[in-house]
PyMOL Python script that loads the backbone (N, CA, C, O; Angstrom):
from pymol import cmd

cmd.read_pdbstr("""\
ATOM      1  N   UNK A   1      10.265 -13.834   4.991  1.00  0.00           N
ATOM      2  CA  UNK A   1       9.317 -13.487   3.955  1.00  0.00           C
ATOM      3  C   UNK A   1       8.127 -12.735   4.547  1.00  0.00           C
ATOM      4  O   UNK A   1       7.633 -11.714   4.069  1.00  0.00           O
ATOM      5  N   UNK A   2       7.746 -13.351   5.610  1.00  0.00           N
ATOM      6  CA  UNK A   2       5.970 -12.239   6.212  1.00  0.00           C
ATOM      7  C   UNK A   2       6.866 -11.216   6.645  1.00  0.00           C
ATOM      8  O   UNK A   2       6.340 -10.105   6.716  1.00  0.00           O
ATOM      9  N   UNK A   3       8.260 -11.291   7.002  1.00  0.00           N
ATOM     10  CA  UNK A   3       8.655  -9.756   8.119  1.00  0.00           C
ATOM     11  C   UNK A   3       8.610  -8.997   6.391  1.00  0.00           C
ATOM     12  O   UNK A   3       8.172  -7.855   6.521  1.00  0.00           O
ATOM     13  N   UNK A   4       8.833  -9.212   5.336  1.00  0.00           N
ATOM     14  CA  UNK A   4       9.318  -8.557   4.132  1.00  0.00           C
ATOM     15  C   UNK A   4       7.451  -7.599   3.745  1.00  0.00           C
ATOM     16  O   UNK A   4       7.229  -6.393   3.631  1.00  0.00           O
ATOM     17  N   UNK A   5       6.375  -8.923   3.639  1.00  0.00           N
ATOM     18  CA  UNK A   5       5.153  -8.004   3.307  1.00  0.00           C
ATOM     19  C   UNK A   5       4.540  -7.763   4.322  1.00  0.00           C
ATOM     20  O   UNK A   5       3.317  -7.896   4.286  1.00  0.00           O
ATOM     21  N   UNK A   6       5.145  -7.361   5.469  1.00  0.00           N
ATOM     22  CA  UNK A   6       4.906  -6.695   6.509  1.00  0.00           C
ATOM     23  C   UNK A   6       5.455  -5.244   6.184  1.00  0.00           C
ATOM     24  O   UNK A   6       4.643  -4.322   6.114  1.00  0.00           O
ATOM     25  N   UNK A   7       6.443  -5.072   6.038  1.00  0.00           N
ATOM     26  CA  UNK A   7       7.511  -3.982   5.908  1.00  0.00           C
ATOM     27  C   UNK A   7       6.890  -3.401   4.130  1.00  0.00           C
ATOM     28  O   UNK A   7       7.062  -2.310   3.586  1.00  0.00           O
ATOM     29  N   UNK A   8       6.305  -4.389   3.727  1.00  0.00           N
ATOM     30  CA  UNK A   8       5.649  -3.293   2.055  1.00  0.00           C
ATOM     31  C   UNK A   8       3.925  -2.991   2.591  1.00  0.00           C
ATOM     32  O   UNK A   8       3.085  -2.228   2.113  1.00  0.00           O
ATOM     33  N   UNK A   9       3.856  -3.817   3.619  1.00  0.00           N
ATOM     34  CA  UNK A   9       2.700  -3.074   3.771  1.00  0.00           C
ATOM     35  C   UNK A   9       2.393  -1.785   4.265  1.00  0.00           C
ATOM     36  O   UNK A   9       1.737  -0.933   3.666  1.00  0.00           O
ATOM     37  N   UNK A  10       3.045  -1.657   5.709  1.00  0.00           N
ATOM     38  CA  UNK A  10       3.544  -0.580   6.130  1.00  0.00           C
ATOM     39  C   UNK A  10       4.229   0.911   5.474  1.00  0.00           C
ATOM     40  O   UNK A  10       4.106   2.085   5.823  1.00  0.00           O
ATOM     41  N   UNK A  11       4.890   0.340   4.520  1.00  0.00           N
ATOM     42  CA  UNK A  11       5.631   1.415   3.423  1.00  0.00           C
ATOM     43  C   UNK A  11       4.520   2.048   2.757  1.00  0.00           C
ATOM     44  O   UNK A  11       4.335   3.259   2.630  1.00  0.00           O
ATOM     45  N   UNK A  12       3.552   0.770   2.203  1.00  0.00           N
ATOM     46  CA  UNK A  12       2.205   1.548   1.627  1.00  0.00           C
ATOM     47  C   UNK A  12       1.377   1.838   2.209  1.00  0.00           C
ATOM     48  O   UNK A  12       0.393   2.062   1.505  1.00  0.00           O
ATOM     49  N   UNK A  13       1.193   1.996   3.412  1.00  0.00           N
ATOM     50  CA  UNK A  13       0.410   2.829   4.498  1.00  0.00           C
ATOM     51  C   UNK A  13       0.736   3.844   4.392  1.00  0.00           C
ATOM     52  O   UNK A  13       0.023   4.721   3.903  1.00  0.00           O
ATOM     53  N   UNK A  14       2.005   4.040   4.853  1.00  0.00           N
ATOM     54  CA  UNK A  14       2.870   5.519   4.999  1.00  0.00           C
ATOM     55  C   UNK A  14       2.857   6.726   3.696  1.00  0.00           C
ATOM     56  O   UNK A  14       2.799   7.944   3.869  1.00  0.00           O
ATOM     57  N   UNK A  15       2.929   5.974   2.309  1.00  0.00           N
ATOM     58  CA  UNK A  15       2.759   6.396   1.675  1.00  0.00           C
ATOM     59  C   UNK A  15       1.598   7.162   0.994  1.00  0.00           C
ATOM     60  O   UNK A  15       1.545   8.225   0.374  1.00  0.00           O
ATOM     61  N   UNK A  16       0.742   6.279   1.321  1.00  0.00           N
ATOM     62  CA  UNK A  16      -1.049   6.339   1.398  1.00  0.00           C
ATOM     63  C   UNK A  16      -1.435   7.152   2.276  1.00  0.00           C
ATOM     64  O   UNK A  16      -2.289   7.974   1.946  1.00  0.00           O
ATOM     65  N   UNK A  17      -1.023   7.150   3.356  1.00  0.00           N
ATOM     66  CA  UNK A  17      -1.230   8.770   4.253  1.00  0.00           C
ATOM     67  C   UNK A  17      -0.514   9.855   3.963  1.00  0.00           C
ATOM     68  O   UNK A  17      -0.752  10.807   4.707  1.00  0.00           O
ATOM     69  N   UNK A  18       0.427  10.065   2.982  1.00  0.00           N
ATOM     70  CA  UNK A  18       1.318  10.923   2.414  1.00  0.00           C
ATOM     71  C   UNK A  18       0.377  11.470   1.495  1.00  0.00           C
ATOM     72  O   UNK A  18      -0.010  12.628   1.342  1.00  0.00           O
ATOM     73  N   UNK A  19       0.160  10.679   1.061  1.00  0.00           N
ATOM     74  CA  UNK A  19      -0.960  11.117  -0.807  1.00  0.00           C
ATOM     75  C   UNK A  19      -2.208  11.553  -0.477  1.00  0.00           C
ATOM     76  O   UNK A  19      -2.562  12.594  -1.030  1.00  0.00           O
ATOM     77  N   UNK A  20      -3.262  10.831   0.572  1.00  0.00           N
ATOM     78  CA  UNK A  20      -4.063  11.542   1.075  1.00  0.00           C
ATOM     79  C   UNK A  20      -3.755  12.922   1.533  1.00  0.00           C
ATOM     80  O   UNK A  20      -4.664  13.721   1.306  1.00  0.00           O
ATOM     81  N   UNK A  21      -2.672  13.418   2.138  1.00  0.00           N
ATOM     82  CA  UNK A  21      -2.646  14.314   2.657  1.00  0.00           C
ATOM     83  C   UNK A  21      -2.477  15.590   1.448  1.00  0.00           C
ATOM     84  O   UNK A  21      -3.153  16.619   1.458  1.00  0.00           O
ATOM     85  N   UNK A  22      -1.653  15.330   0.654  1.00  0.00           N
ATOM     86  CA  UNK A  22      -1.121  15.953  -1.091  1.00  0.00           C
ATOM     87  C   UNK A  22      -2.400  16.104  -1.400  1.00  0.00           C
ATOM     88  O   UNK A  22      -2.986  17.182  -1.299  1.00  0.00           O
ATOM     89  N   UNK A  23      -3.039  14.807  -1.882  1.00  0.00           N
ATOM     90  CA  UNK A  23      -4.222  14.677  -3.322  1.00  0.00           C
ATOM     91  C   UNK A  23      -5.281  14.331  -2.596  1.00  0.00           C
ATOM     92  O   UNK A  23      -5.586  13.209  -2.193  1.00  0.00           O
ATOM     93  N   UNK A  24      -6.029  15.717  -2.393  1.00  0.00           N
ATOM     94  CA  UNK A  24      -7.374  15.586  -1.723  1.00  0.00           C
ATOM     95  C   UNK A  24      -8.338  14.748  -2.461  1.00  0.00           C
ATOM     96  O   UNK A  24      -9.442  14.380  -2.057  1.00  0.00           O
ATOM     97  N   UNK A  25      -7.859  14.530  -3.434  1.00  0.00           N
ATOM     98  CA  UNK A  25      -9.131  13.712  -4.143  1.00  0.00           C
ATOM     99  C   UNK A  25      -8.953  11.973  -4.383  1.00  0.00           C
ATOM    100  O   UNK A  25      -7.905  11.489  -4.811  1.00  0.00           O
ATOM    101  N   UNK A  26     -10.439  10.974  -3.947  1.00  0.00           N
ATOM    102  CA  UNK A  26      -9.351  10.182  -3.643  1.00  0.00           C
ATOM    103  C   UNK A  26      -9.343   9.086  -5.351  1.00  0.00           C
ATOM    104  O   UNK A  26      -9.333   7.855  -5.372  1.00  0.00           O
ATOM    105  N   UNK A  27      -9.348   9.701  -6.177  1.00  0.00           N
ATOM    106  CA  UNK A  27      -8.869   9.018  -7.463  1.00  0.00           C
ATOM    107  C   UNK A  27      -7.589   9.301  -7.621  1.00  0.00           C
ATOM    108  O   UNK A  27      -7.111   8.545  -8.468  1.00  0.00           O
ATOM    109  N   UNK A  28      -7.021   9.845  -7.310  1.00  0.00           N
ATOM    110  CA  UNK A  28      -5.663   9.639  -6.879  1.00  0.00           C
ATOM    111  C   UNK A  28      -4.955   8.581  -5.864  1.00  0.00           C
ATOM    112  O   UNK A  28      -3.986   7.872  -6.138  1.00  0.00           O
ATOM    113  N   UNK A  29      -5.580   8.629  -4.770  1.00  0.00           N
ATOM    114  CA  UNK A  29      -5.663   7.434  -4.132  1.00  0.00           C
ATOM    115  C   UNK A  29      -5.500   6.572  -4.442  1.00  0.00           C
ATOM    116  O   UNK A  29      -4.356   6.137  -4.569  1.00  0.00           O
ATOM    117  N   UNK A  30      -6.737   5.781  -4.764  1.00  0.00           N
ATOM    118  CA  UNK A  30      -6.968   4.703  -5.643  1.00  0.00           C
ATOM    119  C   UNK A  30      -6.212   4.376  -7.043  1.00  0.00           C
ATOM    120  O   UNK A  30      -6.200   3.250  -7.539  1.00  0.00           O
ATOM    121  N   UNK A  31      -5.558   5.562  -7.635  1.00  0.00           N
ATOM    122  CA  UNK A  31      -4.776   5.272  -8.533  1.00  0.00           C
ATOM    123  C   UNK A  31      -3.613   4.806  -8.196  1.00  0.00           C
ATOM    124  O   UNK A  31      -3.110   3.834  -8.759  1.00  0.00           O
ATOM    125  N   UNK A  32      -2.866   5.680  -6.901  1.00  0.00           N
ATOM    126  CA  UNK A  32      -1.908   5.229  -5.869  1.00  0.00           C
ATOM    127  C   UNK A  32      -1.879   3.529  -5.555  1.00  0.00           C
ATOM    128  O   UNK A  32      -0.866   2.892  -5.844  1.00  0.00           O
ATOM    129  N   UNK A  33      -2.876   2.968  -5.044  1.00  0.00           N
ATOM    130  CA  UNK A  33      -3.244   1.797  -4.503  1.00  0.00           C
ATOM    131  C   UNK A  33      -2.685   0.930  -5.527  1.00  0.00           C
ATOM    132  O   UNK A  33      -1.746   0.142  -5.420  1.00  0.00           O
ATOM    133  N   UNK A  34      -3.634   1.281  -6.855  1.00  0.00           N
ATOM    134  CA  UNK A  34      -3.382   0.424  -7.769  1.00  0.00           C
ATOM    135  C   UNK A  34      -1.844   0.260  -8.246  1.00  0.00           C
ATOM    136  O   UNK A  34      -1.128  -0.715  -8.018  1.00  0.00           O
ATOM    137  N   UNK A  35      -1.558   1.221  -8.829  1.00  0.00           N
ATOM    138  CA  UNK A  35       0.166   1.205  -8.952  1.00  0.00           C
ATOM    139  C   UNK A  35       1.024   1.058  -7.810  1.00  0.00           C
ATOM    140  O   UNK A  35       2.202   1.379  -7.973  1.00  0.00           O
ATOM    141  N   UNK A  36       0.652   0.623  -6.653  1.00  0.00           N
ATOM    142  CA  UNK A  36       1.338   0.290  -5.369  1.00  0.00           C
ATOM    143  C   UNK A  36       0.971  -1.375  -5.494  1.00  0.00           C
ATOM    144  O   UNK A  36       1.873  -2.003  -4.941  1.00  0.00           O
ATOM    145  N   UNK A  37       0.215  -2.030  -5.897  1.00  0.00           N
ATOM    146  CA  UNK A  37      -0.408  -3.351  -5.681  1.00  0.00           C
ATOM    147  C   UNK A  37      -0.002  -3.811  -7.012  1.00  0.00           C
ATOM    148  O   UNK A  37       0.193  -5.019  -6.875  1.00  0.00           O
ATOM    149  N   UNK A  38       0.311  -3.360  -8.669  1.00  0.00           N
ATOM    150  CA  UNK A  38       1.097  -4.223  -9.265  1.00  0.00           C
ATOM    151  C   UNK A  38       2.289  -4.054  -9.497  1.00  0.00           C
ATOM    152  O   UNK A  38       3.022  -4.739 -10.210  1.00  0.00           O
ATOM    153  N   UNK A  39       2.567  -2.987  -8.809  1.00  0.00           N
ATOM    154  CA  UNK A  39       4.373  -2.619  -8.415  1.00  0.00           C
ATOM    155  C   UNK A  39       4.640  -4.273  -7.024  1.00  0.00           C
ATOM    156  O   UNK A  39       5.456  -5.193  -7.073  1.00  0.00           O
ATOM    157  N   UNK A  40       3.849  -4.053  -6.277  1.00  0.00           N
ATOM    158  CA  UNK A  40       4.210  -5.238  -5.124  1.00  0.00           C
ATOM    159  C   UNK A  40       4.242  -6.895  -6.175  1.00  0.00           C
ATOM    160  O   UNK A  40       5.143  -7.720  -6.023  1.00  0.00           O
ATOM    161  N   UNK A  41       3.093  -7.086  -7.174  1.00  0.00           N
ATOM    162  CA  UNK A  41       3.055  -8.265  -7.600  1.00  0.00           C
ATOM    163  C   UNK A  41       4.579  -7.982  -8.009  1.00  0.00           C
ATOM    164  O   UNK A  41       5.553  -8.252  -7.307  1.00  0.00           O
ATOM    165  N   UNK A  42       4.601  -7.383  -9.287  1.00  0.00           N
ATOM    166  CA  UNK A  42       5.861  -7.586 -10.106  1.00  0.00           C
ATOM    167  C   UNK A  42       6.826  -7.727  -9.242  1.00  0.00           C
ATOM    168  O   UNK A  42       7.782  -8.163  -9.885  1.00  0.00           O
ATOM    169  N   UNK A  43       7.245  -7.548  -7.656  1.00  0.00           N
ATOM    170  CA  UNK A  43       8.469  -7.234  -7.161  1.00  0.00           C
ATOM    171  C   UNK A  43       8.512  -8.834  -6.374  1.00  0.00           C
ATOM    172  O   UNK A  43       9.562  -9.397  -6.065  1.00  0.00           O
ATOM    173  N   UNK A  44       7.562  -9.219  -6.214  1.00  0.00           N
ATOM    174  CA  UNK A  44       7.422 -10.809  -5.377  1.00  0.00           C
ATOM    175  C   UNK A  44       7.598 -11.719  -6.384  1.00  0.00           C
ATOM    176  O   UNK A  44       8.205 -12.744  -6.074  1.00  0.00           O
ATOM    177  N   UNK A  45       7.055 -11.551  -8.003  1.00  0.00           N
ATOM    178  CA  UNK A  45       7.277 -12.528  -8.646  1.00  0.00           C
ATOM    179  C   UNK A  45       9.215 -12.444  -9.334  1.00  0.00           C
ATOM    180  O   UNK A  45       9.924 -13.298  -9.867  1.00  0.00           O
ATOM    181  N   UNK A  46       9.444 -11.046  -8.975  1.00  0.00           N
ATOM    182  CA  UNK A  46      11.046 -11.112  -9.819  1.00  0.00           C
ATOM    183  C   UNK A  46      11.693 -12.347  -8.123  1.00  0.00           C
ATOM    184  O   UNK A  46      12.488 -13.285  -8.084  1.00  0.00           O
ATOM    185  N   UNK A  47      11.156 -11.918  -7.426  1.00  0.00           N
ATOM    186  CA  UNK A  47      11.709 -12.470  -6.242  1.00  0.00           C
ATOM    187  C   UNK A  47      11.594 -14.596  -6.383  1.00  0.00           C
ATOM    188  O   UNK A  47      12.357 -15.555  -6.267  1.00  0.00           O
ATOM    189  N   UNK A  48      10.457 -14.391  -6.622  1.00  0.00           N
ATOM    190  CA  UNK A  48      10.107 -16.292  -7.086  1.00  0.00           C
ATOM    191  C   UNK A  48      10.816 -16.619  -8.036  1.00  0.00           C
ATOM    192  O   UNK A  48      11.295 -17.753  -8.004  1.00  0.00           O
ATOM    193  N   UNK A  49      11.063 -15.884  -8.995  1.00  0.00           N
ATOM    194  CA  UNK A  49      11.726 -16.247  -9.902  1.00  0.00           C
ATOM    195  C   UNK A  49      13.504 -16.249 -10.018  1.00  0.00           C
ATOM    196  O   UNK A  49      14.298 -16.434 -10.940  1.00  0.00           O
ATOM    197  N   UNK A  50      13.595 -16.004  -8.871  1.00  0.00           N
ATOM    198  CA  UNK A  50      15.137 -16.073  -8.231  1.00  0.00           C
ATOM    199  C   UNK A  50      15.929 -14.541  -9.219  1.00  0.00           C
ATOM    200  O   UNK A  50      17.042 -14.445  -9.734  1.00  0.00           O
ATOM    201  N   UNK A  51      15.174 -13.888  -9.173  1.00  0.00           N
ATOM    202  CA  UNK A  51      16.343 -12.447  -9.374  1.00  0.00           C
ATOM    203  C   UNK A  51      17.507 -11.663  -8.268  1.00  0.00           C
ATOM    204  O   UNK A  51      18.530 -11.008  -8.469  1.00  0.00           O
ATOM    205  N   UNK A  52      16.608 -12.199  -6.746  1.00  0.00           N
ATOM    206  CA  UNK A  52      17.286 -12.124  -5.879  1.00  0.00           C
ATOM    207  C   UNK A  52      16.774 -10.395  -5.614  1.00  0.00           C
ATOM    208  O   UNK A  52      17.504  -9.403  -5.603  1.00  0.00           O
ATOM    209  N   UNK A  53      15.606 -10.452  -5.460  1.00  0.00           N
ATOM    210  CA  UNK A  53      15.432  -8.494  -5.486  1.00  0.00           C
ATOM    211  C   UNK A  53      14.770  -8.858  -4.199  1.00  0.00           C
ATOM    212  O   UNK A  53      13.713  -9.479  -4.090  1.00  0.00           O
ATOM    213  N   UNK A  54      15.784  -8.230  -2.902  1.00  0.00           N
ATOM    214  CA  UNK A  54      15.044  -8.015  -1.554  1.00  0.00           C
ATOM    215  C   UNK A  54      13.799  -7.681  -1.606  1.00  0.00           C
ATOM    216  O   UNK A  54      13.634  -6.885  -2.531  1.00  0.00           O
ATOM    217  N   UNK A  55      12.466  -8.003  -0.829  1.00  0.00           N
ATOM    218  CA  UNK A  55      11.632  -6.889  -0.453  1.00  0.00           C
ATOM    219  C   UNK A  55      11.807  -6.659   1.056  1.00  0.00           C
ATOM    220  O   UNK A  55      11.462  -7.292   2.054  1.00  0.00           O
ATOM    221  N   UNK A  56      12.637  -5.235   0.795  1.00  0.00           N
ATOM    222  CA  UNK A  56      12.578  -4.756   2.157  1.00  0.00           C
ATOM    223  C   UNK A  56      11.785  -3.927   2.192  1.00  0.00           C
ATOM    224  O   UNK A  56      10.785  -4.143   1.508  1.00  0.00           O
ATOM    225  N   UNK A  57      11.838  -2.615   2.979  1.00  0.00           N
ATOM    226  CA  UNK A  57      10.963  -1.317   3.979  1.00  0.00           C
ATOM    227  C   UNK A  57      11.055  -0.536   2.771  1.00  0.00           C
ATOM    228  O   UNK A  57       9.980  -0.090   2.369  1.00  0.00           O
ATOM    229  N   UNK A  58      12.758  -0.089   1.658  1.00  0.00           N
ATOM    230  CA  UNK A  58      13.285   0.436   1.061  1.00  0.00           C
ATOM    231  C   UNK A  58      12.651   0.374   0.016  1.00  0.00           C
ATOM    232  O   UNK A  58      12.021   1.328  -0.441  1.00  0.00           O
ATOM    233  N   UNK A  59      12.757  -1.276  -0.755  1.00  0.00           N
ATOM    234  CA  UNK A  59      12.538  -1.667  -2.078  1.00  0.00           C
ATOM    235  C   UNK A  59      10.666  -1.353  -1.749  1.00  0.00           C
ATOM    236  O   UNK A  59      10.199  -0.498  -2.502  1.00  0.00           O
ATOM    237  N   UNK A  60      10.011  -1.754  -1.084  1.00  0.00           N
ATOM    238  CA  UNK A  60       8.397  -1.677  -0.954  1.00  0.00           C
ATOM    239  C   UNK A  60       8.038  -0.272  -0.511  1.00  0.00           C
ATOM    240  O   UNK A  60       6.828  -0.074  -0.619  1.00  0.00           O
ATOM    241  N   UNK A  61       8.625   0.620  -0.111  1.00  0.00           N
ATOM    242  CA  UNK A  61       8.436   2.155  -0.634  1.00  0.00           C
ATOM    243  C   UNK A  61       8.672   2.600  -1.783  1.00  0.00           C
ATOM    244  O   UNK A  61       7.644   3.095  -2.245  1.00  0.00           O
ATOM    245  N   UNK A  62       9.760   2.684  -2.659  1.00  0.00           N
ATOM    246  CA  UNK A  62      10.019   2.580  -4.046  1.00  0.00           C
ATOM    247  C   UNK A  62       9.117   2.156  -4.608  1.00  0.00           C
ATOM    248  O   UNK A  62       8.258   2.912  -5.064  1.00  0.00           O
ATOM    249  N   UNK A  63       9.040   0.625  -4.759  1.00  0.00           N
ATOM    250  CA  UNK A  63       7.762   0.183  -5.545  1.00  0.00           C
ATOM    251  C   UNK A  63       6.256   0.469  -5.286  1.00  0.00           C
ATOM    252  O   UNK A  63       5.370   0.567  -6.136  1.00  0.00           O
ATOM    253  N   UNK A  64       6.132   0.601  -3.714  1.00  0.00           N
ATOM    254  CA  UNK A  64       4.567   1.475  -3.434  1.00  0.00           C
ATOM    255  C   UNK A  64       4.361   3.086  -3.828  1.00  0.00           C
ATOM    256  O   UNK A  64       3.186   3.435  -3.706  1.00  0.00           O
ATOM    257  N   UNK A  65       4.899   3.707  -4.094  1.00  0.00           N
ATOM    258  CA  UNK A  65       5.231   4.981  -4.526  1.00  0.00           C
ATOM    259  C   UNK A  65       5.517   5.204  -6.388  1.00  0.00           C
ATOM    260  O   UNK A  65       4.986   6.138  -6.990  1.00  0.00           O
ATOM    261  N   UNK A  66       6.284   4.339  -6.975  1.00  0.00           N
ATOM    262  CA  UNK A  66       6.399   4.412  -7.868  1.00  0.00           C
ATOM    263  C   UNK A  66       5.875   3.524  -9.018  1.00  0.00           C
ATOM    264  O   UNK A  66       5.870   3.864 -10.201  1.00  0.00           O
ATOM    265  N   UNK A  67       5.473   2.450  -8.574  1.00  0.00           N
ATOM    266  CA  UNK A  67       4.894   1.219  -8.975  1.00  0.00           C
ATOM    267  C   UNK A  67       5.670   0.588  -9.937  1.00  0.00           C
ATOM    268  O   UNK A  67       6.854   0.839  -9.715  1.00  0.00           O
ATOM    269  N   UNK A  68       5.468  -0.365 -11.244  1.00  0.00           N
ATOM    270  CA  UNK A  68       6.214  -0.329 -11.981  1.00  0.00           C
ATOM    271  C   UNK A  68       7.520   0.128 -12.321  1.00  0.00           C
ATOM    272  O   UNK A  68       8.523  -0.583 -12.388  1.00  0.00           O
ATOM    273  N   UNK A  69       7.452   1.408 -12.541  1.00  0.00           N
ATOM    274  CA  UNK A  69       8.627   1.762 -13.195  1.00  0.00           C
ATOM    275  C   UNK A  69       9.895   1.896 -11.301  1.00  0.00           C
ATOM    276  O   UNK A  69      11.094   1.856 -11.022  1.00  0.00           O
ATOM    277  N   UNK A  70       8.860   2.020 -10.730  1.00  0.00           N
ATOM    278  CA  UNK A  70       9.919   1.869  -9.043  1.00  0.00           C
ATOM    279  C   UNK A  70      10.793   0.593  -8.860  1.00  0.00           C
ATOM    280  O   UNK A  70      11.763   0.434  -8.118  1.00  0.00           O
ATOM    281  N   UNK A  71      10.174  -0.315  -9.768  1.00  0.00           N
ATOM    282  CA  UNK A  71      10.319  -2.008 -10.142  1.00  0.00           C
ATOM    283  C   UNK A  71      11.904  -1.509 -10.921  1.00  0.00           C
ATOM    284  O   UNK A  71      12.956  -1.380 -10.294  1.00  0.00           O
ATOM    285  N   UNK A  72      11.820  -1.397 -11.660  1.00  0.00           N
ATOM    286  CA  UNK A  72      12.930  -0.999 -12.758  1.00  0.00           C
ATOM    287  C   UNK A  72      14.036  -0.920 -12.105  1.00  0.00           C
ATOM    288  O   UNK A  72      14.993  -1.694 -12.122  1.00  0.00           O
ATOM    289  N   UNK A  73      13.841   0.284 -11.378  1.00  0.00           N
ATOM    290  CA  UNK A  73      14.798   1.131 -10.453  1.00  0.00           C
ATOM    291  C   UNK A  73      15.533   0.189  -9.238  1.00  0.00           C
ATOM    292  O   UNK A  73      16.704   0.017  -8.901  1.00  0.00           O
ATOM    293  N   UNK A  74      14.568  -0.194  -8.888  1.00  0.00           N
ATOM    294  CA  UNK A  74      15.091  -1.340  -7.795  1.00  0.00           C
ATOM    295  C   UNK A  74      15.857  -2.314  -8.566  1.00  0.00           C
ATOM    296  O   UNK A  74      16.790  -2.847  -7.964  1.00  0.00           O
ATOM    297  N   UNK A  75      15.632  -2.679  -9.877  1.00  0.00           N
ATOM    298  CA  UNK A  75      16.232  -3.553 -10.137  1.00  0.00           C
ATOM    299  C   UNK A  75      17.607  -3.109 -10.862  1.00  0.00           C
ATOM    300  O   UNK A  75      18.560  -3.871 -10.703  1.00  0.00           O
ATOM    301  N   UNK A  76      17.812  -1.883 -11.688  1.00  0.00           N
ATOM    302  CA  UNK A  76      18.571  -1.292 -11.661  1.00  0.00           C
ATOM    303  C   UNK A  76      19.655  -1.105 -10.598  1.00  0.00           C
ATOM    304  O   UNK A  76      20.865  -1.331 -10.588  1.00  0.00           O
ATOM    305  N   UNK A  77      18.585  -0.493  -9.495  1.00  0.00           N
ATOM    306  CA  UNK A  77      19.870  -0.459  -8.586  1.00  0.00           C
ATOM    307  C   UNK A  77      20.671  -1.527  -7.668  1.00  0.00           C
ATOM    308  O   UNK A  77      21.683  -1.326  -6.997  1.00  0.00           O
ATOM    309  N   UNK A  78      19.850  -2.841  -7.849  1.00  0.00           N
ATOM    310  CA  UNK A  78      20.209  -4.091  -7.477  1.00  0.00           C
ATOM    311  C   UNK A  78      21.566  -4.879  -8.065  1.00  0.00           C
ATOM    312  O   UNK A  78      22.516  -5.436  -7.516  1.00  0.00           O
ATOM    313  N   UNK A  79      21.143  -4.625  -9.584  1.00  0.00           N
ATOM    314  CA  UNK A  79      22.408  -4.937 -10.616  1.00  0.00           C
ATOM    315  C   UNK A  79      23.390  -4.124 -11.051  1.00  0.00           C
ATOM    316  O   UNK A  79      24.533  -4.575 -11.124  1.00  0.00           O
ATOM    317  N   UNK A  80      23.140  -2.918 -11.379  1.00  0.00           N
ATOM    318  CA  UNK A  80      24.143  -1.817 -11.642  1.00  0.00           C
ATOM    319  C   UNK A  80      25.018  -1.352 -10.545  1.00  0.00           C
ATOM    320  O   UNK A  80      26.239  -1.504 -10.588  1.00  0.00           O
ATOM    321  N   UNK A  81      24.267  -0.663  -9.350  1.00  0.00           N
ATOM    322  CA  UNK A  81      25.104  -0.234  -8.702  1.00  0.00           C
ATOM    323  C   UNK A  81      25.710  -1.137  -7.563  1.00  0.00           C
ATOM    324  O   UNK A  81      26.707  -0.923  -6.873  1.00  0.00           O
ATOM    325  N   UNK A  82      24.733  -2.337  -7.551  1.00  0.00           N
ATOM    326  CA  UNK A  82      24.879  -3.407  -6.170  1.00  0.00           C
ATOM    327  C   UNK A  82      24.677  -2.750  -4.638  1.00  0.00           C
ATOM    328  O   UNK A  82      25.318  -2.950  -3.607  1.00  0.00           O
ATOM    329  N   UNK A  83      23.377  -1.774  -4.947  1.00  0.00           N
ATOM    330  CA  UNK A  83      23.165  -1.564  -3.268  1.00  0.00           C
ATOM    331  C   UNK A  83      22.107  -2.281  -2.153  1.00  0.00           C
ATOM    332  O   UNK A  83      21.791  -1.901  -1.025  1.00  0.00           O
ATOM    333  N   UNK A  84      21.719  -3.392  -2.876  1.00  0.00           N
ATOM    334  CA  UNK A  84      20.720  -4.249  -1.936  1.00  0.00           C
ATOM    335  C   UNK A  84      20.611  -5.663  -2.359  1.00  0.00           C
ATOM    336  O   UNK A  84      19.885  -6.439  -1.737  1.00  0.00           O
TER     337      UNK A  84
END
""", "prot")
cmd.dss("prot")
cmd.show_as("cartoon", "prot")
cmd.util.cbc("prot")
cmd.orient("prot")
């Protein structure tokens, strides 16, 4: 579990130096952050709640990048296609 929000933290580092580098401005940023931080809640609580949704390096880039709707997708691709 810490190696897991180790590996979403990192993802949202990486990502966060990605977007800084794109969106000079940093309300973008901060908009980033935010939809990276309740993309992470929603993805720990499907996890407590036994959905069985890894957080790996993969799923916590997805969801730090996409937030929410990255949630979906992961879970989509968890059940539909069975790749994690």
């Amino acid at each position: 579990m810490i190696g897991s929000i180790i590996a979403y933290i990192i993802a949202v580092a990486v990502v966060l130096l990605i977007a800084k580098v794109f969106f000079k401005g940093t309300s973008a940023v901060i908009g980033f952050l935010v939809n990276a931080a309740v993309g992470a809640v929603v993805l720990w609580v499907l996890d407590i709640i036994g959905l069985g949704v890894p957080i790996t390096w993969l799923t916590a880039a997805i969801v730090g990048f996409l937030g929410v709707p990255g949630v979906i997708i992961v879970v989509i691709l968890k059940y539909v296609f069975k790749l994690f």
